[in-house]
C-alpha positions as CSV (number, residue, x, y, z in Angstrom):
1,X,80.1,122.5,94.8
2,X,79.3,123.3,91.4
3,X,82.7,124.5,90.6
4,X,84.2,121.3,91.8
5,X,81.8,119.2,89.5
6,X,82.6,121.1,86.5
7,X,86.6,120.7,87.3
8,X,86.1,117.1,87.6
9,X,83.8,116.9,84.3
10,X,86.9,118.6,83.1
11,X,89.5,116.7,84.2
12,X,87.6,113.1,82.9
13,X,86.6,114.7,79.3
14,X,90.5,115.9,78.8
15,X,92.5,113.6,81.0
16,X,91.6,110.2,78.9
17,X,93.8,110.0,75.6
18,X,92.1,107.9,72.4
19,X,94.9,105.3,71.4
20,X,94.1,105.3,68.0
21,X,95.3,109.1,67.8
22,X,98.8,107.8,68.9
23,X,99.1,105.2,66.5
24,X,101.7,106.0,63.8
25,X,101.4,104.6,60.2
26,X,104.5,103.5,58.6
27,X,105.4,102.0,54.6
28,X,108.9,100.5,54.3
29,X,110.6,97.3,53.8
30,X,110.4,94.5,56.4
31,X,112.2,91.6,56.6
32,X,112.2,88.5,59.4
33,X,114.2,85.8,60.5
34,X,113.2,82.9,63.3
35,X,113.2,85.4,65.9
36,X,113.7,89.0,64.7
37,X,112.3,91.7,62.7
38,X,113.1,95.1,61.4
39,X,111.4,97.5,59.5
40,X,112.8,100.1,57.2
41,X,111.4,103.1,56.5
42,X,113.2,105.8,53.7
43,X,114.4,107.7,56.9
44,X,114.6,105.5,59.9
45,X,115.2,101.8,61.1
46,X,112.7,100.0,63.3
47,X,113.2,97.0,65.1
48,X,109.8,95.3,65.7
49,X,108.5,93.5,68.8
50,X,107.4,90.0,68.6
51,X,103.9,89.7,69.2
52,X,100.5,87.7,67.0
53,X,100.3,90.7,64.6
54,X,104.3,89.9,64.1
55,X,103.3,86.6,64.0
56,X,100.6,87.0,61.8
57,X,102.5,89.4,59.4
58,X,105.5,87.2,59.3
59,X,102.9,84.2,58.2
60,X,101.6,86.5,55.4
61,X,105.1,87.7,54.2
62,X,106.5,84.0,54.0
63,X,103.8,83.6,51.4
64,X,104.9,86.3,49.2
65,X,108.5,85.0,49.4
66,X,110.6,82.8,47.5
67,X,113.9,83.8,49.1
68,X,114.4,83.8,53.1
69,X,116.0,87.0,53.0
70,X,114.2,88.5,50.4
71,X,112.4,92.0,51.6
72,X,108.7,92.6,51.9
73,X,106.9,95.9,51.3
74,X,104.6,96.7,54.1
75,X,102.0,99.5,55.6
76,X,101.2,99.0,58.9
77,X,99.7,101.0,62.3
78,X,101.2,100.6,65.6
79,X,103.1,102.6,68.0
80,X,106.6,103.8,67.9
81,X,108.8,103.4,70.9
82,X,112.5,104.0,72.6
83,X,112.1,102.5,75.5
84,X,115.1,100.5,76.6
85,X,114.4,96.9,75.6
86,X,116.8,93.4,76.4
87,X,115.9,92.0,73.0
88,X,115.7,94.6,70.7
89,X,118.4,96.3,70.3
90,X,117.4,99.4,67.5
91,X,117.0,102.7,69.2
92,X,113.7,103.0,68.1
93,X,111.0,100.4,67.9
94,X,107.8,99.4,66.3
95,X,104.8,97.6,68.1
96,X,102.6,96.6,65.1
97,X,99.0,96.8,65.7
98,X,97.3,97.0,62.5
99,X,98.8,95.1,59.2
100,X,97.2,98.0,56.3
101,X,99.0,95.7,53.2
102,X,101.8,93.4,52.5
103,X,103.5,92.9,49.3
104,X,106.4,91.4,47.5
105,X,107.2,94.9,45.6
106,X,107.3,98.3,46.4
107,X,103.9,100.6,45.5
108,X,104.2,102.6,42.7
109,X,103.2,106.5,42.8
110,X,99.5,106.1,41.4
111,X,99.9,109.5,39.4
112,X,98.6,110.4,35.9
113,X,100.6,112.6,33.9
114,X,99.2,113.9,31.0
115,X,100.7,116.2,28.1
116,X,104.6,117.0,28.0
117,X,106.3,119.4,29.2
């Protein structure tokens, strides 16, 4: 009896993931139009499901442009699929849940070099 409580204990403390382990954080470029969004990193192309953090992060880069198809800088969290979807149609895809920043330009390295070489 004891044995089987202990394998259950077991089972429940290892078998229930934490979803903010899984979350992947990505910096690249993003850019919308009325019904589609990508997001470019230096190495791969995301396209990004439509849902309010979209919503919300389309609303905060339409701010920061002046230009429709001007590109916006972005960190965000969310989960990286590949997952066959109707709509999207990039292998791999983004489903933002946390918008980290938003900007108009890209982040400069914050490094300070001192001396010459």
């Amino acid at each position: 009896m004891k044995k089987l409580v202990f394998l259950i204990l077991f089972i429940l403390s290892f078998g229930c993931k934490n979803n903010s382990e899984q979350l992947s954080t990505i910096k690249g470029s993003y850019i919308f139009f009325e019904d589609a969004a990508v997001l470019q990193t230096k190495d791969e192309i995301y396209g990004v499901y439509m849902n309010e953090k979209t919503l919300e992060l389309n609303e905060k880069a339409k701010a920061l442009k002046a230009k429709t198809s001007e590109i916006i800088y972005v960190e965000l969290k969310g989960n990286i699929s590949t997952e066959e979807d109707e709509k999207i149609k990039w292998e791999k895809k983004f489903d933002i849940v946390e918008i980290i920043s938003v900007s108009q330009k890209k982040q400069a390295k914050n490094t300070l070099i001192l001396g010459t070489e």
